[in-house]
matplotlib code that plots the C-alpha trace (Angstrom):
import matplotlib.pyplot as plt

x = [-11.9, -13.4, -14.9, -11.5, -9.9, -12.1, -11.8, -8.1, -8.3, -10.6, -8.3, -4.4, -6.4, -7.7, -4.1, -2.1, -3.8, -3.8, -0.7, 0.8, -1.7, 0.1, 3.5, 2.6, 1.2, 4.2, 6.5, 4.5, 4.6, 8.6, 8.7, 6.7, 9.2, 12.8, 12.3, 14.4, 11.9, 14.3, 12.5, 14.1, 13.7, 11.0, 8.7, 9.0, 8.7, 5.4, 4.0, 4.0, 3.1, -0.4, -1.0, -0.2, -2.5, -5.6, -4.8, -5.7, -8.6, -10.2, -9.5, -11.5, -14.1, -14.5, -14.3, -17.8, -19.1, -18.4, -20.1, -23.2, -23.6, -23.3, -25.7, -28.3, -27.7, -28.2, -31.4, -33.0, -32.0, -33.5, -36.8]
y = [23.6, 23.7, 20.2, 18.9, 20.2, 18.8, 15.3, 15.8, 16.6, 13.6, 11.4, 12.8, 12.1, 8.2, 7.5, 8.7, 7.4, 3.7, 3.9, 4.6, 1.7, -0.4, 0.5, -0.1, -3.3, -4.1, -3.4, -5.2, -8.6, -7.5, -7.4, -10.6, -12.7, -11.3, -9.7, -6.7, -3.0, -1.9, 0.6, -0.7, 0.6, -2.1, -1.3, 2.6, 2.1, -0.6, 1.9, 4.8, 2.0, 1.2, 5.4, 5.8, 3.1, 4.2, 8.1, 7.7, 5.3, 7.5, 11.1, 9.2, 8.2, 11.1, 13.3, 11.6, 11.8, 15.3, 15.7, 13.8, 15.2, 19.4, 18.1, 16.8, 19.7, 22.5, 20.1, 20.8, 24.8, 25.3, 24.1]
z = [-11.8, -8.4, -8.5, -9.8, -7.0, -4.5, -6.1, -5.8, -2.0, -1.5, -3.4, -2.2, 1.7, 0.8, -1.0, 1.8, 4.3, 2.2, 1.3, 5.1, 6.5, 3.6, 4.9, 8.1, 7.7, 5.7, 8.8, 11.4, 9.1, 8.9, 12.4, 13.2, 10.7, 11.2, 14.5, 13.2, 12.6, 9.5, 6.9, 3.0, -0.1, -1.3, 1.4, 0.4, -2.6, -2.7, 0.0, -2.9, -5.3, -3.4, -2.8, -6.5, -7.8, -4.7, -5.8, -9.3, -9.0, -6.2, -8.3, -11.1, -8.9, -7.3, -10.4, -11.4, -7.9, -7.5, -11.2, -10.5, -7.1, -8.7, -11.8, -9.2, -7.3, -10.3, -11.9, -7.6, -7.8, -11.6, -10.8]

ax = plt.figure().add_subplot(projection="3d")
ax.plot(x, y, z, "-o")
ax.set_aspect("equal")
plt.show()
């Protein structure tokens, strides 16, 4: 339980911050096209899209990272 809960820290922190560099990069080509800084729907919703898609593929891999990591760790102690 404890490893899955630090996998899920490590992944919530990469997806949000992802998914808000997404967004912003999002606004700034907005901006640079229309000349108008208006926040729509699409953009929310392909920012939570990208932090959606980067959460679960980070909480995968850092499920086994965290695993391999403790499993190293308990074959150094047991010696």
């Amino acid at each position: 339980m404890k490893l899955t809960l630090k996998a899920c820290r490590y992944a919530i922190l990469t997806a949000l911050i992802n998914g808000a560099l997404a967004l912003a990069l999002m606004l700034l080509v907005e901006f640079s096209l229309s000349g108008s800084l208006v926040m729509t729907r699409p953009f929310l919703i392909a920012g939570l899209l990208v932090a959606l898609v980067i959460f679960v593929a980070q909480f995968f891999r850092q499920l086994r990272l965290c695993r391999c990591s403790d499993e190293a760790g308990s074959r150094i102690s047991s010696r």
